[in-house]
Phi, psi and omega in degrees: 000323190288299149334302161312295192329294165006292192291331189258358191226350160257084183356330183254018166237035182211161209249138181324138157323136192250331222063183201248174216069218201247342193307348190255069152326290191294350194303129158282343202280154177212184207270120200293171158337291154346280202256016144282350187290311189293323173297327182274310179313309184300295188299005176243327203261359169286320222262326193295293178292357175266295176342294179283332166265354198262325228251358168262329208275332200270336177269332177257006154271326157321320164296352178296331192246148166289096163304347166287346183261127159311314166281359197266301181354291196266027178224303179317340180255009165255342176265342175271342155301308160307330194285313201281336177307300171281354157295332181283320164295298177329320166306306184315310173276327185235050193234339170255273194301331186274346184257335158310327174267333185293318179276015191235308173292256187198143190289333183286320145307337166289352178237333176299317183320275180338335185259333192265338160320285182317316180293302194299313199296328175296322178266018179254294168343306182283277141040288177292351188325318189301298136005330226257156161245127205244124162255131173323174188252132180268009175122171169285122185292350162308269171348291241278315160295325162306302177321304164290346185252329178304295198316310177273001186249359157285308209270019171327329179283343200259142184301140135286118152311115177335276192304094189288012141312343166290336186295145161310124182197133163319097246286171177282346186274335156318312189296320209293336192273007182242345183086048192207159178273186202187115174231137217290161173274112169281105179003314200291182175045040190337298208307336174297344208259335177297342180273003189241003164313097175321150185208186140006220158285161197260129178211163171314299188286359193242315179223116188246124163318168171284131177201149182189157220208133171172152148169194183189152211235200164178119175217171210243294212276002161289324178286292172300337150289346168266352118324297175309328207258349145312280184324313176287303192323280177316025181236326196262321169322295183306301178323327170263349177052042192248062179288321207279147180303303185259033187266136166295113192276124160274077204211093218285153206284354191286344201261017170249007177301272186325311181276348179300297179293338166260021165267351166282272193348308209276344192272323206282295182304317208264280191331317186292274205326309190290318148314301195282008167280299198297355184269330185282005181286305206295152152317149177290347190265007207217024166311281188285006155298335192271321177278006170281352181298288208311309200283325164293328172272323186297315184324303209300319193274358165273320190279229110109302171279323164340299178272324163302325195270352176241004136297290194314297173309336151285302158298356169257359175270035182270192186019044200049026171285146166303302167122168149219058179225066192274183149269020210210084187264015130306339188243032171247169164226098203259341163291341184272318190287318185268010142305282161329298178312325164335290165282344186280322175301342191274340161303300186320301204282339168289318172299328187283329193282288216295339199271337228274317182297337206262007201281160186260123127280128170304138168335151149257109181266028171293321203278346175291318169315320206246317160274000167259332167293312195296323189246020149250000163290313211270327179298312187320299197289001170290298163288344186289302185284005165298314148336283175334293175259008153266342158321324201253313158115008173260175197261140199257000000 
C-alpha cells in the first residue's frame, strides 16, 4: 500500500496530466515502462500478501475458541459473522467514501487512509500477540496427504474390509487430549482406504487414519435481475437515441438497486457458510488450507470470469455478427450476456445440489466427546463404590 500511496502522489511515478475529468477523451499521453512496473509491482505485492494473510488470519481467529467448551463454541459461529461483516463494511467505505475523496480531494489522500488504516491494524495485530492462543502446526499438510497416497499404493493388492471398523483409526481419547476432530468413515474413493489397512509394522508412510473433505456454492437470480435491468437501460438509450460512447442516459441509478440488495443479501448468508465450512471440514491439521479454499474459488472465478467474457466476446463477433461485448455499451448486448450467466449459475445450482445430497459431513465430535465423559464418569464412579463397598466389607 505504501508503494501504491507512492505511485499516485509522486509525479515522476505517474504518467503526465491529460487534464481533469471525464471531458479528456482524446489523451494520447501514456505511462512510461518505468512506472507501469512500479505500478504492477505495488499491485502483485497487494495481491501476494492478501493471498497469504486473509485465509490464515480468518483460521487463526477461529483457533481462538475451544471447541470443546460450549460457549466458545457458540462465540466461534459468531466470530465468522463479525469477520464477514467488517469485510463488507471495509467495501462499503471504500467503494463509497475513499472514491468520494479520491475523485474530490485527491488520489494520495484517497490512498493514504488505507495504508495508514492497514499501519494501525498491523500494529494493534503485534500488540495482542502475547494474548493469542497459538496452535502448534501437526505438519505439512502436503505430507500428510502424500502419506495416504504412498500407503495405499504399497498395499495396492490388499482387500478393504467390508466392515469400517477394521480400519485403522485413533482412539476418541487420543483426538479429546490433543484438540482435534475424528472424522467418521466415508464410502467414496475405496482405494484410499487401502492405506488405512492393518498391516505389519505400523510407520506414517505405511498406515494412515481415516479422512476427507469438500464443497461448493451458487446463486441464480442476481444474473437475471441484472439482465433485465441491462435490457431496460437499453430500451431507454434507443428510446432516446442516446447511442453514443459517451451520451448520458436518463436513467436513474436505482434501477441496479435490486441485483445489488440481493448480491449483499446473498454475500451475507452464503459467503459467512462458506468460510465457516471450509474451516469445520477441513482436518485439524489443514485449517488454513481449507480456508485458502474459500479465498481461492472467489481468486479462481475473477480469472475464470476473465475468460468466459472474452470467449463470449469472441464468438459472437464469428460469421460477421457484431457481437455482444463492444466498446460501446449502448450498442452492446450485455443483456444476452447476463442471460448466459444465468444459465450457467442454474448448472452450477444444479451441481451444488447433487454434491450438497451426496456430500459427507464430519461427525460432530462434540457428542462422541460428551459420551465418552459419561462413561468415563460413570466407570469412576464405579470403581469408587467398588472401593467403597470392599472397604466396608461387603460384597459388590
Amino acid at each position: 500500500m505504501c508503494l501504491l500511496t507512492l505511485v499516485v502522489s509522486v509525479p515522476a511515478l505517474r504518467p503526465p496530466s491529460c487534464g481533469h475529468g471525464y471531458k479528456a477523451i482524446n489523451c494520447n499521453k501514456r505511462a512510461s515502462g518505468f512506472q507501469k512496473g512500479i505500478f504492477y509491482c505495488a499491485l502483485y505485492i497487494i495481491a501476494v500478501g492478501t493471498g497469504g494473510t486473509k485465509p490464515n488470519i480468518s483460521t487463526m481467529g477461529a483457533d481462538q475458541f475451544d471447541d470443546f467448551e460450549p460457549k466458545e463454541r457458540v462465540q466461534k459461529l459468531s466470530f465468522f459473522n463479525w469477520w464477514m461483516f467488517s469485510i463488507f463494511f471495509g467495501t462499503l467505505f471504500s467503494n463509497t467514501f475513499l472514491i468520494y475523496i479520491q475523485d474530490n480531494v485527491g488520489w494520495s489522500l484517497g490512498y493514504g487512509i488505507p495504508t495508514i488504516g492497514l499501519l494501525v491494524s498491523v500494529l494493534v495485530f503485534l500488540v495482542g500477540t502475547p494474548f493469542y492462543r497459538h496452535k502448534l502446526p501437526l505438519g505439512s499438510p502436503f505430507t500428510r496427504i502424500f502419506q495416504v497416497l504412498v500407503a495405499a499404493v504399497r498395499k495396492w493388492n490388499m482387500p478393504v474390509p467390508t466392515d469400517p471398523k477394521e480400519l485403522h483409526e485413533l482412539s476418541l481419547e487420543e483426538y479429546s487430549k490433543s484438540k482435534q476432530f475424528r472424522i467418521d468413515y466415508t464410502p467414496s474413493l475405496r482405494f484410499l482406504d487401502k492405506a488405512a489397512v492393518k498391516t505389519g509394522p505400523n510407520s506414517a508412510w505405511k498406515l494412515c487414519p481415516v479422512t476427507q473433505v469438500e464443497e461448493t456454492k451458487q446463486m441464480i437470480i442476481v444474473m437475471i435481475i441484472a439482465c433485465f435491468a441491462e435490457r431496460k437501460r437499453l430500451s431507454v438509450a434507443r428510446e432516446h437515441q442516446k447511442l453514443g460512447a459517451y451520451d448520458s442516459i436518463p436513467l436513474s441509478i436505482f434501477i441496479l438497486l435490486p441485483q445489488f440488495a440481493l448480491v449483499g443479501v446473498a454475500d451475507a448468508f452464503v459467503e459467512v457458510a462458506k468460510l465457516e465450512f471450509f474451516y469445520d471440514q477441513a482436518p485439524e491439521g489443514m485449517k488454513s488450507l481449507g480456508t485458502s479454499y474459500f479465498t481461492s474459488s472467489i481468486g479462481i472465478g475473477h480469472f475464470l470470469g476473465s475468460f468466459i467474457l472474452t470467449t463470449v466476446s469472441d464468438m459472437t463477433k464469428r460469421h460477421g455478427h457484431r457481437g455482444w461485448i463492444l466498446d460501446n455499451l449502448n450498442t452492446s448486448h450485455l443483456d444476452y450476456y447476463f442471460a448466459f450467466l444465468a444459465a450457467l449459475g442454474f448448472l452450477n445450482f444444479l451441481f451444488f445440489l447433487a454434491v450438497a445430497k451426496l456430500f459427507v459431513y464430519n461427525a460432530d465430535v462434540k457428542e462422541s466427546d460428551t459420551g465418552l465423559q459419561e462413561a468415563t464418569d460413570a466407570s469412576q464412579n464405579k470403581a469408587s463404590s467398588k472401593v467403597e463397598a470392599l472397604r466396608a466389607g461387603t460384597s459388590y
